[in-house]
C-alpha positions as a LaTeX table, in Angstrom:
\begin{tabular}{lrrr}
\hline
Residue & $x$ (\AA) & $y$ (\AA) & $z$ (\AA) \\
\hline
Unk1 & 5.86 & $-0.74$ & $-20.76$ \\
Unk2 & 8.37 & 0.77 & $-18.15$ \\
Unk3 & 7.32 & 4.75 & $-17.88$ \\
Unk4 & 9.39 & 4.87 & $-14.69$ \\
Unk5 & 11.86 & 2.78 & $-12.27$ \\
Unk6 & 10.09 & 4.04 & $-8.54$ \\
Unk7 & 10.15 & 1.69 & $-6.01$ \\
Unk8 & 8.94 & 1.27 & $-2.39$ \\
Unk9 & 11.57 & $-1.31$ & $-1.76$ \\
Unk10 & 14.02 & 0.92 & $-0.30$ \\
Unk11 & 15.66 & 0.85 & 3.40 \\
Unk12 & 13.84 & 2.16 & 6.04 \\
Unk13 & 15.50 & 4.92 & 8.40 \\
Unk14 & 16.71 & 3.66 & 11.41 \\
Unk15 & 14.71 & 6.35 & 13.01 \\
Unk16 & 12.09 & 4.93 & 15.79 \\
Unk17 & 10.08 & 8.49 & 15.94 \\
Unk18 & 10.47 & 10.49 & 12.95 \\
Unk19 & 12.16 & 7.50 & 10.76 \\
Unk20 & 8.29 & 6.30 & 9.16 \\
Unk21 & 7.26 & 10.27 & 8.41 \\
Unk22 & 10.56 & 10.71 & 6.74 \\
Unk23 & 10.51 & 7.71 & 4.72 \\
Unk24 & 6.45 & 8.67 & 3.97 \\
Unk25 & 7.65 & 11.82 & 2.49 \\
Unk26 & 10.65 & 10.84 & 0.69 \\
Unk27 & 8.83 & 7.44 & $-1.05$ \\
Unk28 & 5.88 & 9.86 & $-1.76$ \\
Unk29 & 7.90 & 12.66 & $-3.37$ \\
Unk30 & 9.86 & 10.24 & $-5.29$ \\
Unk31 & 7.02 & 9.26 & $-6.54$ \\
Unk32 & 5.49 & 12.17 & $-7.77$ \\
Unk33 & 9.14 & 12.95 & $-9.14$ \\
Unk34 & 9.00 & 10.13 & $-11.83$ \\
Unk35 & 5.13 & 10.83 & $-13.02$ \\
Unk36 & 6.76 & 14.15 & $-13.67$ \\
Unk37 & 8.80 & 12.60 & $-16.11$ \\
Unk38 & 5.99 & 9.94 & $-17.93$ \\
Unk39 & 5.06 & 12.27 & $-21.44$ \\
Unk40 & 2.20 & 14.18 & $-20.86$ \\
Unk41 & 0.87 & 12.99 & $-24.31$ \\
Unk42 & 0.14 & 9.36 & $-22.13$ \\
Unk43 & $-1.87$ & 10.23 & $-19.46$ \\
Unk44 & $-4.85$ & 12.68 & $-19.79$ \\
Unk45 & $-8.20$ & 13.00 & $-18.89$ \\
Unk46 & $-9.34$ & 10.05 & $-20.89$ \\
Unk47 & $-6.90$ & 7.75 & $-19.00$ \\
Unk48 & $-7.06$ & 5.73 & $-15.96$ \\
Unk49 & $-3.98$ & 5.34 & $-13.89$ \\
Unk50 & $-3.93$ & 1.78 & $-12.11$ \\
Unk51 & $-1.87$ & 1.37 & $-8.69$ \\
Unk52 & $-2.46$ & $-2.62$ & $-7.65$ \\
Unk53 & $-0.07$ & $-2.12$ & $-4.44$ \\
Unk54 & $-1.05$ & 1.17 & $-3.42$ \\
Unk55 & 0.28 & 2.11 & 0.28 \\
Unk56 & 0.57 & 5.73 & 1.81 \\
Unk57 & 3.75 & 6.47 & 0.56 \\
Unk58 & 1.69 & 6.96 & $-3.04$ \\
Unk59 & $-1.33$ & 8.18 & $-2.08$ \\
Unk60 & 1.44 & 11.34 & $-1.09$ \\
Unk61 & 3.22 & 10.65 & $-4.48$ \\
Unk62 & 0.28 & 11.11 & $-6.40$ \\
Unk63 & $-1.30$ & 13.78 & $-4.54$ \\
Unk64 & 1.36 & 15.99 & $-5.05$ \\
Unk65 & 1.88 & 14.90 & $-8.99$ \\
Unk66 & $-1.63$ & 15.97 & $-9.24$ \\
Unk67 & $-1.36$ & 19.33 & $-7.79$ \\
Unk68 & 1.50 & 20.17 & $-10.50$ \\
Unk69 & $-1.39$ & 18.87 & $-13.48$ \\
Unk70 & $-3.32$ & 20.83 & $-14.79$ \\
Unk71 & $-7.16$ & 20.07 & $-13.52$ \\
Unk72 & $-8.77$ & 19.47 & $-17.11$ \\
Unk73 & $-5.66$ & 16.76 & $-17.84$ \\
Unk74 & $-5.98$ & 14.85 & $-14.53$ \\
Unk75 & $-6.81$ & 11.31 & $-15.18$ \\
Unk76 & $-8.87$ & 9.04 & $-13.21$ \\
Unk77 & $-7.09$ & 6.78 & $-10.75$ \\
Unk78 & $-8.17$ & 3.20 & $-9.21$ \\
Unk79 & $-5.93$ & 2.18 & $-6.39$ \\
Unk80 & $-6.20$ & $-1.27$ & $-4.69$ \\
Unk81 & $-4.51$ & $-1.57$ & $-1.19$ \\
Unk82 & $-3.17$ & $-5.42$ & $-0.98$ \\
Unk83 & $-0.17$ & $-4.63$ & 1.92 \\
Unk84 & $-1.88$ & $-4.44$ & 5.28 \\
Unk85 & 0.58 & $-1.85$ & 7.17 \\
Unk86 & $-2.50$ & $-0.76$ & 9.47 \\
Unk87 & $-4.29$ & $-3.42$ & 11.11 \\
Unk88 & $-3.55$ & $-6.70$ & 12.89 \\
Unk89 & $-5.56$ & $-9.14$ & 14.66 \\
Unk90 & $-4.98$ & $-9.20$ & 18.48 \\
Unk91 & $-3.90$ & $-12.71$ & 19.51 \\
Unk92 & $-6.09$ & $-14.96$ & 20.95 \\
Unk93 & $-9.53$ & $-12.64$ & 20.13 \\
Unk94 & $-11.56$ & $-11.56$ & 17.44 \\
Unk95 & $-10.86$ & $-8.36$ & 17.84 \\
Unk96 & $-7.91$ & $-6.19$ & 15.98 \\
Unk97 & $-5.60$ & $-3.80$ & 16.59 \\
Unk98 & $-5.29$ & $-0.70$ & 14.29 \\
Unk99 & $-1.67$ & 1.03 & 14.41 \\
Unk100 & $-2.32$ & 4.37 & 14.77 \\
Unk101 & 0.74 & 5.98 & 13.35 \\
Unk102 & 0.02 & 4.35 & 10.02 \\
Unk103 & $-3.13$ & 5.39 & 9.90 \\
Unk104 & $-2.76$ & 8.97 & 10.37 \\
Unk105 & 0.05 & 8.83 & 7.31 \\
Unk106 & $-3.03$ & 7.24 & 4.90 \\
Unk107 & $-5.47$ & 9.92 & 6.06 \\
Unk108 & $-3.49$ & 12.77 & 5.89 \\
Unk109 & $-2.35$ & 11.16 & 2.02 \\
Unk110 & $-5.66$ & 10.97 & 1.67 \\
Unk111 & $-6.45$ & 14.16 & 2.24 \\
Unk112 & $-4.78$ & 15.60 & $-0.13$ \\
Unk113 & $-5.35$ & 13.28 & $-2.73$ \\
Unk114 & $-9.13$ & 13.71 & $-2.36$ \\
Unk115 & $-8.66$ & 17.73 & $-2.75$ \\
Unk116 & $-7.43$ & 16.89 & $-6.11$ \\
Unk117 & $-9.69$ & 14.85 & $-7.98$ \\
Unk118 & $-13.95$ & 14.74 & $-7.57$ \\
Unk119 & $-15.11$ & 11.26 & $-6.38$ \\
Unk120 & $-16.46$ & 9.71 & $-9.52$ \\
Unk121 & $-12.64$ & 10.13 & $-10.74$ \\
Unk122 & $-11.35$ & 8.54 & $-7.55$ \\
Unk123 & $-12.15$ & 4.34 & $-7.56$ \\
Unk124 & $-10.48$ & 2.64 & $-4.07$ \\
Unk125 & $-10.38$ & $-1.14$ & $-3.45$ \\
Unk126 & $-8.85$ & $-3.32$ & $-1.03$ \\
Unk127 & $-8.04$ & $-7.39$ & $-0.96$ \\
Unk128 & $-10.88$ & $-8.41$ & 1.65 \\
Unk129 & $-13.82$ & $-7.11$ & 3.66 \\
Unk130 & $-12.37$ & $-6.77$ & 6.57 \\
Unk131 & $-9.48$ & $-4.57$ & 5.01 \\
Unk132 & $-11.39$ & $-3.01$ & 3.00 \\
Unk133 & $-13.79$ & $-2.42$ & 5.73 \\
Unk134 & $-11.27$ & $-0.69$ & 8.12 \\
Unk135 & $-9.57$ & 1.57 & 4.93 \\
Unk136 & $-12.95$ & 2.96 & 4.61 \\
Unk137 & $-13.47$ & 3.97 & 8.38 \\
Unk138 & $-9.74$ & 5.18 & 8.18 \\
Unk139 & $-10.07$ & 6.82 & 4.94 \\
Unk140 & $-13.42$ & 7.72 & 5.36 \\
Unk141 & $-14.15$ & 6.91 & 1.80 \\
Unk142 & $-16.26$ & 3.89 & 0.15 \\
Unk143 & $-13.19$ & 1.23 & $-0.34$ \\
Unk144 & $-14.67$ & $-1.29$ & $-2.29$ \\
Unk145 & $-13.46$ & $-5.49$ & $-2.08$ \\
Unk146 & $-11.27$ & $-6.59$ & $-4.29$ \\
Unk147 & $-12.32$ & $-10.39$ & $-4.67$ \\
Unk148 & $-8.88$ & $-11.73$ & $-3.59$ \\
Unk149 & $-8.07$ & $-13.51$ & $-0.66$ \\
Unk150 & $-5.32$ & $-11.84$ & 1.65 \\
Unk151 & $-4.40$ & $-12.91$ & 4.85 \\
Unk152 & $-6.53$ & $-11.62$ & 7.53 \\
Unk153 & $-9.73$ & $-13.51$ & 5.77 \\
Unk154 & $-7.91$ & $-16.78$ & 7.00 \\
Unk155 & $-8.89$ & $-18.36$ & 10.47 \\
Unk156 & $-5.22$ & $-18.26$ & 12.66 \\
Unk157 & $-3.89$ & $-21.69$ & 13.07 \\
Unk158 & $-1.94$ & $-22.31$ & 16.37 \\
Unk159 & 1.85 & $-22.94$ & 16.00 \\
Unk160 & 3.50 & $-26.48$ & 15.79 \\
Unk161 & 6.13 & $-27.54$ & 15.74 \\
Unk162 & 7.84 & $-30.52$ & 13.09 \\
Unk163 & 7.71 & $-34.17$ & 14.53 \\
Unk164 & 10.95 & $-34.50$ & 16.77 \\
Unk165 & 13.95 & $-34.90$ & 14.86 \\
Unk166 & 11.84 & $-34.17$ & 11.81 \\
Unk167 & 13.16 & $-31.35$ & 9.18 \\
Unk168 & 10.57 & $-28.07$ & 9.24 \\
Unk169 & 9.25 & $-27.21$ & 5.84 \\
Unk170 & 9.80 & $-23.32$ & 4.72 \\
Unk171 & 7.18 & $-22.39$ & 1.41 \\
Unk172 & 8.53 & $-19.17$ & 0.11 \\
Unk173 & 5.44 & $-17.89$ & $-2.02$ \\
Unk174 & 5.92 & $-15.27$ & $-4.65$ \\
Unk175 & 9.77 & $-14.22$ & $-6.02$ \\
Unk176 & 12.14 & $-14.25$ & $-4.23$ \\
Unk177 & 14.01 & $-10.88$ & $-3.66$ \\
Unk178 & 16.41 & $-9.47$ & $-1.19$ \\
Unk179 & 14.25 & $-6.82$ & $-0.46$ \\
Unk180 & 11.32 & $-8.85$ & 1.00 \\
Unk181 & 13.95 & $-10.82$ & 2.71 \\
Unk182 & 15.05 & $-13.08$ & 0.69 \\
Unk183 & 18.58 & $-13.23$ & 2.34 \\
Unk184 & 16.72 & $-15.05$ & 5.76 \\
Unk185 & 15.59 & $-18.07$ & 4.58 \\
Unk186 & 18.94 & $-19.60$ & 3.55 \\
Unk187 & 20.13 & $-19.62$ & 7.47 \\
Unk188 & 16.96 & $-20.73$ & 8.51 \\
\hline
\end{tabular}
């Protein structure tokens, strides 16, 4: 069932500086734009809204939905982080690298989203212990694992390259869609 067509596919601003902030804001006010417009008869205290992808950019969209509900309607919320925009593993070590920018737009999401519901309404997940691990210390919230294997769980492989003369293999995984890139893999 379709309530609403939002999207976090959309182009990034060219922007080096204040391009990620602006697209934070506008993909989180679209956001909350579109719950506005889900019947209020759907979601109420009894419900549980379900985000499987959940990044920043909602965390803002729902915080600020929220605000405009009225407190004895707001439902609870789980939200699972799968997409990794805040840590990386350092090459060559065990140790990774946490990208400071995006972390600050998660907390400061968080923030607000924590203002408007009491923890026992509030259920966070994330695909992995070591994800989930670091979006509690950046959250500062319990982020519980989701039992699904996501990339950072897998021991890094070095690079090879195809016999010589031989034809490299390319495995696209999951559909195939111009916004993920699609477009690329022809060429290569």
């Amino acid at each position: 069932l379709a309530l609403f067509r939002y999207t976090p596919y959309v182009k990034p601003s060219p922007r080096k500086i204040r391009g990620p902030l602006a697209d934070f804001c506008r993909l989180g006010l679209s956001l909350r734009q579109q719950l506005q417009h889900v019947p209020s008869a759907l979601i109420t205290a009894d419900a549980m809204l379900v985000s499987t992808l959940t990044t920043a950019n909602e965390l803002l969209g729902l915080a600020l939905w929220l605000r405009q509900t009225t407190h004895r309607l707001r439902p609870r919320l789980a939200l699972n982080f799968m997409i990794d925009n805040i840590s990386r593993p350092l090459p060559g070590t065990s140790r990774w690298e946490i990208r400071k920018k995006s972390a600050l737009l998660y907390r400061l999401a968080f923030s607000l989203l924590r203002r408007q519901l009491p923890p026992e309404r509030l259920h966070l997940s994330a695909g992995g212990e070591t994800f989930a691990r670091t979006m509690s210390e950046i959250l500062r919230y319990p982020v519980a694992v989701f039992p699904l294997p996501v990339q950072h769980e897998l021991q890094s492989v070095p690079r090879s390259r195809p016999p010589s003369g031989g034809v490299p293999l390319i495995v696209v995984l999951g559909m195939m869609r111009p916004q993920k890139g699609a477009e690329l893999v022809g060429p290569v």
